[in-house]
N, C-alpha and C positions, 0 to 999 in steps of 0.2 A: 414450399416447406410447411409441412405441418405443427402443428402444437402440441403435441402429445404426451412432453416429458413435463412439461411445465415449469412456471416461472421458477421455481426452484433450481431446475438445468441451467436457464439461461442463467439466473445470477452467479452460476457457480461458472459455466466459462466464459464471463468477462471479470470472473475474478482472478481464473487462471489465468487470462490475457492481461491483468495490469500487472502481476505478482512482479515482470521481471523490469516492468518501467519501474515500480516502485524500490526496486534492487538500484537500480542505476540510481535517481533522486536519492535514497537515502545513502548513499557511496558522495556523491557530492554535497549533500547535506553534514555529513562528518567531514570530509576534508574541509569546508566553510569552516564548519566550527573550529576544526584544530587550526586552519593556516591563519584566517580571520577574523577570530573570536572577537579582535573588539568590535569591528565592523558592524558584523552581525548581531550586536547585541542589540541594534537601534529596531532590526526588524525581526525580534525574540517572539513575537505574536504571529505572525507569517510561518516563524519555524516551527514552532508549536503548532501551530494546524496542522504543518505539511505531517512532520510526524506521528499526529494519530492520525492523521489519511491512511499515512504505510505503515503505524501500529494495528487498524481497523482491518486493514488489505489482508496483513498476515494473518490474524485471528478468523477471519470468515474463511480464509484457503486452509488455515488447519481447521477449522469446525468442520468443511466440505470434505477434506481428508478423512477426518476420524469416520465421519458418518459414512464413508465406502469401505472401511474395513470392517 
C-alpha cells in the first residue's frame, strides 16, 4: 500500500470509521442519562469525556465533509 494521499486521508477514514460507533455510544449514552440519571451522576466526569470524544468525532467528519465540497 502506498502513501500517497497522506496523513490527512488516513485521519479522515478512521474518522468515517468511528462516526457510526460513536452513533451507537451516544444512543446509549442518552438512554443512561434519561433511564438513570441518578446513577450516572456518580460517573458525570466519564460522561463528559465520552461526549466530547463523539462531540470531537462529529466536528472533524463535518470539517472532512465541508473540505470535499
Amino acid at each position: 500500500m502506498e502513501k500517497t494521499r497522506g496523513w490527512k486521508h488516513d485521519v479522515e477514514v478512521i474518522v468515517d470509521r468511528i462516526i457510526p460507533y460513536a452513533l451507537i455510544l451516544l444512543f446509549f449514552l442518552i438512554i443512561g442519562e434519561i433511564l438513570f440519571a441518578e446513577q450516572i451522576r456518580h460517573y458525570s466526569l466519564f460522561v463528559s469525556t465520552i461526549d466530547s470524544f463523539i462531540i470531537g468525532a462529529f466536528v472533524f467528519d463535518l470539517f472532512f465533509k465541508y473540505r470535499h465540497s
